[in-house]
ZAMARGU-4260 file (C-alpha; in steps of 0.2 Angstrom, whole numbers, plus 5000, padded with zeros to 4 digits):
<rodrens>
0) 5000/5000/5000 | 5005/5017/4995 | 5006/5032/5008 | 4991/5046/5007 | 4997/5061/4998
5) 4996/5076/5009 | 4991/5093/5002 | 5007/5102/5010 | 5016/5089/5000 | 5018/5101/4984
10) 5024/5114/4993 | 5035/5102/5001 | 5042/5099/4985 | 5043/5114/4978 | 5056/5119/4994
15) 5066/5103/4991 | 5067/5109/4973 | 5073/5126/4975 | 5085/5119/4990 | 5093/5105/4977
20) 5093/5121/4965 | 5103/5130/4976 | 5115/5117/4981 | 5119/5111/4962 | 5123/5130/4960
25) 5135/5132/4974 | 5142/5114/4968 | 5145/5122/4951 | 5154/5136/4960 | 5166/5127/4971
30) 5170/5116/4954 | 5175/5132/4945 | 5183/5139/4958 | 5193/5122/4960 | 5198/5122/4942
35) 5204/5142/4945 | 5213/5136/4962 | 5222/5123/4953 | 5228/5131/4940 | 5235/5144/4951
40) 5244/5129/4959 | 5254/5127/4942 | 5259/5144/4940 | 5265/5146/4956 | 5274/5128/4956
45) 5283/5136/4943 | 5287/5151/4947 | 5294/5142/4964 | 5304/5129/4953 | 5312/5145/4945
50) 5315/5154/4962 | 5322/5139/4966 | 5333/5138/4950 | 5337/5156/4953 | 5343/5154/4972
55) 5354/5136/4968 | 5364/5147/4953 | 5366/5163/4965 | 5372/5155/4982 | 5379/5139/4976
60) 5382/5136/4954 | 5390/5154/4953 | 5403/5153/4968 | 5407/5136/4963 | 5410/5140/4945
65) 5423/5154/4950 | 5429/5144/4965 | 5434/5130/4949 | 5439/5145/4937 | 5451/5149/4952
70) 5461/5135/4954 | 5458/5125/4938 | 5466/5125/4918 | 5449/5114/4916 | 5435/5122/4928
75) 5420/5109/4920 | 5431/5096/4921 | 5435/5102/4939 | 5417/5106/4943 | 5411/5089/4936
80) 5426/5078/4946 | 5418/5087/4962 | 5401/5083/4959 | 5405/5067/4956 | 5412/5065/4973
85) 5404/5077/4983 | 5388/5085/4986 | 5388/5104/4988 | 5375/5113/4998 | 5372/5126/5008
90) 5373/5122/5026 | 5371/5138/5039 | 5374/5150/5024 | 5390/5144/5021 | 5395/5133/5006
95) 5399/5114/5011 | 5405/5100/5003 | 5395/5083/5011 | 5398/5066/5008 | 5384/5059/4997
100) 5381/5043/5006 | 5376/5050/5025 | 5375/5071/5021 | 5389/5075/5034 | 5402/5087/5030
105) 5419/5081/5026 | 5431/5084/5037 | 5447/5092/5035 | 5465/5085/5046 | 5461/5095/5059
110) 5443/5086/5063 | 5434/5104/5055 | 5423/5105/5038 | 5434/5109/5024 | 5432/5127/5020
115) 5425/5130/5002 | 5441/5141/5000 | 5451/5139/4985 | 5468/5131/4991 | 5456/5120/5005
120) 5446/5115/4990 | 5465/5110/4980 | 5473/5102/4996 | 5459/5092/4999 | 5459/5085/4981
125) 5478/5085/4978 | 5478/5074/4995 | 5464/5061/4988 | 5468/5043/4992 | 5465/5035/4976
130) 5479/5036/4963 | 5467/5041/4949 | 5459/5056/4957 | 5476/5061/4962 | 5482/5062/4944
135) 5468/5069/4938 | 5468/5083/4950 | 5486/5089/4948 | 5482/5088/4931 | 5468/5099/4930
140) 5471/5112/4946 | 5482/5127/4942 | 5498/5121/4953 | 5504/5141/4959 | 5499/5157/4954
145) 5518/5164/4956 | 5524/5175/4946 | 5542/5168/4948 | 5549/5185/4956 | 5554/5184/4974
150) 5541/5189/4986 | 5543/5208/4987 | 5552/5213/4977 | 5547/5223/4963 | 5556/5221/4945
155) 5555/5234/4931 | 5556/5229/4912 | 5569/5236/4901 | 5558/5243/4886 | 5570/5247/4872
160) 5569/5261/4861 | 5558/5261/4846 | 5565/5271/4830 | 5552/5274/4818 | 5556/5269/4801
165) 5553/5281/4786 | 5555/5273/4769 | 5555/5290/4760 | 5537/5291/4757 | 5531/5308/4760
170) 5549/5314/4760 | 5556/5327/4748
</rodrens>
């Protein structure tokens, strides 16, 4: 058996209409508004990926690249030899070289991180236990920056006299 209809039922109805209406329409709204959201995710993933880019080549790509042009006849070949065997990062604000298998700094002889300085960075490669490296390293890394003059002391060059030659053009 079927319930009696009631006459209030139609109005009823009507209001469960108008409230699914209403509902449906805010649905629609938070969909678009989903759709907006995530496409604002996108941009701004990628304009955090570039940031990110941006920050790496400033604090780390950049003084690493000079750091290699410094002491090096081959700074990519120096850069990639490095990279191979290190990790660099930024650890406190100050350039770092980690090991790569448990991200602790390498320590120097005296029990401290190797300073990212140039002749830190040379000693510590120039010292490197496997014979390889070794060669490869004193290969690639610029040896002295010595002029060959004692330290001090100042030397003048002898510049010699320059005679202008005339071969009798414009001469009378």
């Amino acid at each position: 058996m079927s319930e009696p209809i009631e006459a209030n039922s139609g109005a009823e109805l009507e209001t469960l209409r108008r409230v699914n209406a209403d509902l449906l329409q805010k649905s629609a709204t938070r969909k678009g508004r989903i759709v907006e959201l995530e496409a604002s995710v996108v941009t701004l993933t990628a304009k955090t990926t570039e940031a990110d880019a941006r920050i790496r080549q400033l604090t780390i790509d950049g003084p690493v690249n000079d750091l290699c042009e410094s002491i090096s006849v081959a700074p990519q070949a120096l850069r990639s030899a490095l990279e191979a065997e290190y990790k660099i990062e930024m650890c406190e604000g100050v350039l770092t070289l980690v090991n790569p298998t448990d991200c602790k700094p390498i320590m120097g002889k005296d029990g401290k991180p190797v300073p990212f300085q140039a002749e830190s960075i040379k000693n510590l490669l120039l010292e490197s236990k496997d014979a390889e490296k070794a060669k490869l390293y004193s290969a690639i890394l610029i040896a002295s920056k010595a002029s060959g003059g004692a330290a001090g002391s100042s030397s003048k060059r002898a510049v010699a006299a320059v005679s202008k030659h005339r071969f009798g053009l414009g001469q009378r």
